[in-house]
MILO-404124 format. One record per residue (C-alpha): chain; x, y, z. Coordinates in steps of 0.25 Angstrom, whole numbers, plus 5000, padded with zeros to 4 digits. Each point is the difference from the previous one (the first is absolute). Layout:
REM MILO-404124
 kette   xx   yy   zz
     A    X    Y    Z
...
//
This chain:
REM MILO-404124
 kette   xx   yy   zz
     A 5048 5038 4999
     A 5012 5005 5005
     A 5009 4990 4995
     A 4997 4987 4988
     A 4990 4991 5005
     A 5005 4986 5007
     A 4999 4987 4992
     A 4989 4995 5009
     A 4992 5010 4996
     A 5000 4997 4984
     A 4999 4984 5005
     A 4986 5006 5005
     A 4996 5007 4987
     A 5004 4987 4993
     A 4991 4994 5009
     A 4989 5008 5000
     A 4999 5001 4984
     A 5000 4985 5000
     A 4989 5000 5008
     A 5006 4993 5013
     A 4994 5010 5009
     A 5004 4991 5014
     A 5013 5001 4995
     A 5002 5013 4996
     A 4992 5004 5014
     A 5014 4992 5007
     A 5010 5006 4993
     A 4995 5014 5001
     A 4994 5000 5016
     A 5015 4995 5005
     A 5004 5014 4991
     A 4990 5007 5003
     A 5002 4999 5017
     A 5014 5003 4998
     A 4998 5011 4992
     A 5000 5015 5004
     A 4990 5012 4993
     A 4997 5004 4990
     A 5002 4986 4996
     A 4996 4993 5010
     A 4986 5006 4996
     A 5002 4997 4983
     A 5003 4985 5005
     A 4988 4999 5007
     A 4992 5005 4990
     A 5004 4991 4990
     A 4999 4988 5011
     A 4985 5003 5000
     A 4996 5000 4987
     A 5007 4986 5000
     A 4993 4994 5010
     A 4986 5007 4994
     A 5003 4991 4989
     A 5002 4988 5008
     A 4987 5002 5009
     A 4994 5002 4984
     A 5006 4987 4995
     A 4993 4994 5014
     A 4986 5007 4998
     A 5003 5009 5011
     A 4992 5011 4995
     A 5000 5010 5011
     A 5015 4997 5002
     A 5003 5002 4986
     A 4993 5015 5001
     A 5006 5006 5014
     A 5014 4994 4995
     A 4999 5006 4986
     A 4996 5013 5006
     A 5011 5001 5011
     A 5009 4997 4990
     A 4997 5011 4989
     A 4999 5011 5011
     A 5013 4996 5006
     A 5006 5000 4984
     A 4994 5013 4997
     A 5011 5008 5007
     A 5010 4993 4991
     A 4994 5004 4987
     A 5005 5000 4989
     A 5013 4991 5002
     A 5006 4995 5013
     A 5012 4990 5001
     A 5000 5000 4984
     A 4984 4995 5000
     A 4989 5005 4991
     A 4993 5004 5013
     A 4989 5007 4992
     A 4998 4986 4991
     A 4997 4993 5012
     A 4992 5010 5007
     A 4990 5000 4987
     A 5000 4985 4999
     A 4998 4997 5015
     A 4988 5012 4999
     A 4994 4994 4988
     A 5001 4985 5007
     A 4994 5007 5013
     A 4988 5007 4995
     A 4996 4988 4990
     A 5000 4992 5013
     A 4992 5010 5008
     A 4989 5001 4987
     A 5000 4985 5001
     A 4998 4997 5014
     A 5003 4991 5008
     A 4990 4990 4997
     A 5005 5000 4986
     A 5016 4997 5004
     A 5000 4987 4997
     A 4995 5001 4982
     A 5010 5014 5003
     A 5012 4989 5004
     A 4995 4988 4990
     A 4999 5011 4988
     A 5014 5003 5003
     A 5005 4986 5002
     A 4994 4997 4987
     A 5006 5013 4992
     A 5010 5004 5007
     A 4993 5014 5001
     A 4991 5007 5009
     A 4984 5003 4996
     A 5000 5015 5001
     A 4986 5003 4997
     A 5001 5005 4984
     A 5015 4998 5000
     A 5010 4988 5002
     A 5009 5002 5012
     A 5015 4995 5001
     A 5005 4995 5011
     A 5009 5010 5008
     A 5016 5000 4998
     A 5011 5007 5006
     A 5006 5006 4987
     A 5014 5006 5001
     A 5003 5012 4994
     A 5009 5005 4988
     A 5015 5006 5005
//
Protein backbone atom coordinates (compact mmCIF):
# COMPACT_ATOMS: atom_id res chain seq x y z
CA UNK A 1 0.00 0.00 0.00
CA UNK A 2 1.48 3.03 -1.23
CA UNK A 3 0.34 5.19 1.46
CA UNK A 4 -1.62 4.44 5.52
CA UNK A 5 -4.62 2.80 4.95
CA UNK A 6 -8.01 5.04 5.01
CA UNK A 7 -10.27 4.95 8.07
CA UNK A 8 -13.10 3.27 6.25
CA UNK A 9 -10.94 0.52 5.91
CA UNK A 10 -10.07 -0.10 9.66
CA UNK A 11 -14.17 0.54 10.30
CA UNK A 12 -14.39 -2.68 8.07
CA UNK A 13 -11.90 -4.65 10.09
CA UNK A 14 -13.77 -3.63 13.06
CA UNK A 15 -16.65 -4.92 11.46
CA UNK A 16 -15.49 -7.85 10.24
CA UNK A 17 -13.93 -9.16 13.76
CA UNK A 18 -17.16 -8.29 15.44
CA UNK A 19 -18.77 -10.52 13.06
CA UNK A 20 -21.05 -7.85 11.16
CA UNK A 21 -20.25 -9.32 8.02
CA UNK A 22 -23.22 -7.04 6.07
CA UNK A 23 -21.47 -4.32 7.44
CA UNK A 24 -18.17 -4.78 6.81
CA UNK A 25 -19.34 -6.03 3.16
CA UNK A 26 -20.68 -1.98 2.84
CA UNK A 27 -18.09 -0.28 4.17
CA UNK A 28 -15.39 -2.15 2.36
CA UNK A 29 -17.26 -2.54 -1.48
CA UNK A 30 -17.89 1.57 -1.47
CA UNK A 31 -13.56 1.42 -0.89
CA UNK A 32 -13.07 -1.23 -2.85
CA UNK A 33 -14.80 0.29 -6.41
CA UNK A 34 -12.99 3.46 -5.61
CA UNK A 35 -9.88 1.78 -5.19
CA UNK A 36 -7.05 1.42 -7.63
CA UNK A 37 -4.28 -2.11 -7.74
CA UNK A 38 -2.84 -3.42 -6.13
CA UNK A 39 -5.35 -2.58 -3.50
CA UNK A 40 -8.15 -2.73 -5.14
CA UNK A 41 -7.28 -6.48 -5.41
CA UNK A 42 -6.35 -6.85 -1.34
CA UNK A 43 -9.86 -5.18 -0.58
CA UNK A 44 -11.52 -7.40 -2.65
CA UNK A 45 -10.20 -10.25 -1.11
CA UNK A 46 -10.83 -9.39 2.21
CA UNK A 47 -14.62 -8.43 1.17
CA UNK A 48 -14.95 -12.16 0.09
CA UNK A 49 -14.01 -13.85 3.02
CA UNK A 50 -16.64 -11.45 4.76
CA UNK A 51 -19.28 -12.29 2.90
CA UNK A 52 -18.25 -16.20 2.91
CA UNK A 53 -19.00 -15.84 6.59
CA UNK A 54 -22.22 -14.22 6.03
CA UNK A 55 -23.47 -16.93 3.50
CA UNK A 56 -21.99 -19.34 6.70
CA UNK A 57 -24.06 -17.71 9.28
CA UNK A 58 -27.20 -18.11 6.49
CA UNK A 59 -26.41 -21.81 5.86
CA UNK A 60 -25.21 -21.05 2.49
CA UNK A 61 -22.77 -23.68 2.18
CA UNK A 62 -21.87 -23.51 -1.39
CA UNK A 63 -21.49 -19.66 -1.08
CA UNK A 64 -19.57 -19.93 1.91
CA UNK A 65 -16.98 -22.37 -0.12
CA UNK A 66 -16.58 -20.23 -3.69
CA UNK A 67 -16.23 -17.06 -1.52
CA UNK A 68 -13.83 -18.38 0.95
CA UNK A 69 -11.62 -19.70 -1.92
CA UNK A 70 -11.77 -16.44 -3.98
CA UNK A 71 -10.93 -14.84 -1.21
CA UNK A 72 -7.56 -16.54 -0.11
CA UNK A 73 -6.33 -16.88 -3.86
CA UNK A 74 -6.79 -13.11 -4.06
CA UNK A 75 -4.82 -12.82 -0.49
CA UNK A 76 -2.11 -14.86 -1.35
CA UNK A 77 -0.31 -12.38 -3.39
CA UNK A 78 -0.21 -10.09 -0.23
CA UNK A 79 1.34 -12.65 2.02
CA UNK A 80 2.83 -12.10 4.63
CA UNK A 81 1.51 -8.41 5.62
CA UNK A 82 -0.27 -5.91 3.51
CA UNK A 83 -1.71 -2.64 4.71
CA UNK A 84 -0.21 -3.43 8.15
CA UNK A 85 -2.51 -7.03 8.24
CA UNK A 86 -1.39 -10.34 9.32
CA UNK A 87 -2.10 -11.44 5.71
CA UNK A 88 -0.71 -14.88 6.36
CA UNK A 89 -2.95 -15.38 9.94
CA UNK A 90 -5.99 -14.97 7.76
CA UNK A 91 -4.95 -16.79 4.87
CA UNK A 92 -4.38 -19.94 7.38
CA UNK A 93 -7.58 -19.43 9.27
CA UNK A 94 -9.82 -18.68 6.14
CA UNK A 95 -8.08 -22.31 4.72
CA UNK A 96 -8.58 -24.23 7.90
CA UNK A 97 -12.38 -22.83 7.91
CA UNK A 98 -12.58 -23.81 4.09
CA UNK A 99 -11.37 -27.21 4.08
CA UNK A 100 -13.24 -28.04 7.31
CA UNK A 101 -16.31 -26.94 5.31
CA UNK A 102 -15.51 -28.79 2.22
CA UNK A 103 -14.86 -32.34 4.73
CA UNK A 104 -18.18 -31.47 6.17
CA UNK A 105 -20.37 -30.88 3.21
CA UNK A 106 -22.98 -29.27 2.50
CA UNK A 107 -25.40 -31.50 3.92
CA UNK A 108 -23.77 -30.99 7.26
CA UNK A 109 -23.67 -26.91 7.30
CA UNK A 110 -26.32 -26.54 9.39
CA UNK A 111 -24.79 -28.64 12.99
CA UNK A 112 -21.14 -26.91 11.29
CA UNK A 113 -23.16 -23.35 11.85
CA UNK A 114 -25.21 -24.48 15.35
CA UNK A 115 -21.69 -25.91 16.59
CA UNK A 116 -20.41 -22.69 16.18
CA UNK A 117 -23.10 -20.72 17.41
CA UNK A 118 -23.01 -22.59 20.41
CA UNK A 119 -19.01 -22.48 21.01
CA UNK A 120 -18.01 -19.85 19.43
CA UNK A 121 -15.67 -22.05 17.32
CA UNK A 122 -15.64 -24.03 14.25
CA UNK A 123 -15.61 -28.20 14.43
CA UNK A 124 -12.42 -28.98 12.40
CA UNK A 125 -12.57 -32.61 12.45
CA UNK A 126 -9.89 -33.60 15.42
CA UNK A 127 -9.22 -29.91 16.18
CA UNK A 128 -11.38 -26.68 17.29
CA UNK A 129 -11.35 -24.04 14.66
CA UNK A 130 -11.39 -20.20 15.59
CA UNK A 131 -13.23 -17.98 13.70
CA UNK A 132 -11.33 -15.82 11.23
CA UNK A 133 -9.83 -12.20 12.15
CA UNK A 134 -8.15 -9.68 10.60
CA UNK A 135 -5.11 -9.25 12.97
CA UNK A 136 -3.07 -6.12 12.59
CA UNK A 137 0.42 -6.55 12.77
CA UNK A 138 3.34 -5.18 15.19
CA UNK A 139 5.16 -1.67 13.87
Amino acid sequence: MTEAAPQEFWQGVEEFNNREYYACHDTLEALWMESAEPEKKFYQGVLQIAVALYHLGNYNWRGAVTLLGEGIVKLRYYQPTYADIDVDKLVEQSAELLSALQQAGAEKIAEFVQHFETTGTYPGGDQILQVPKIVKTIS
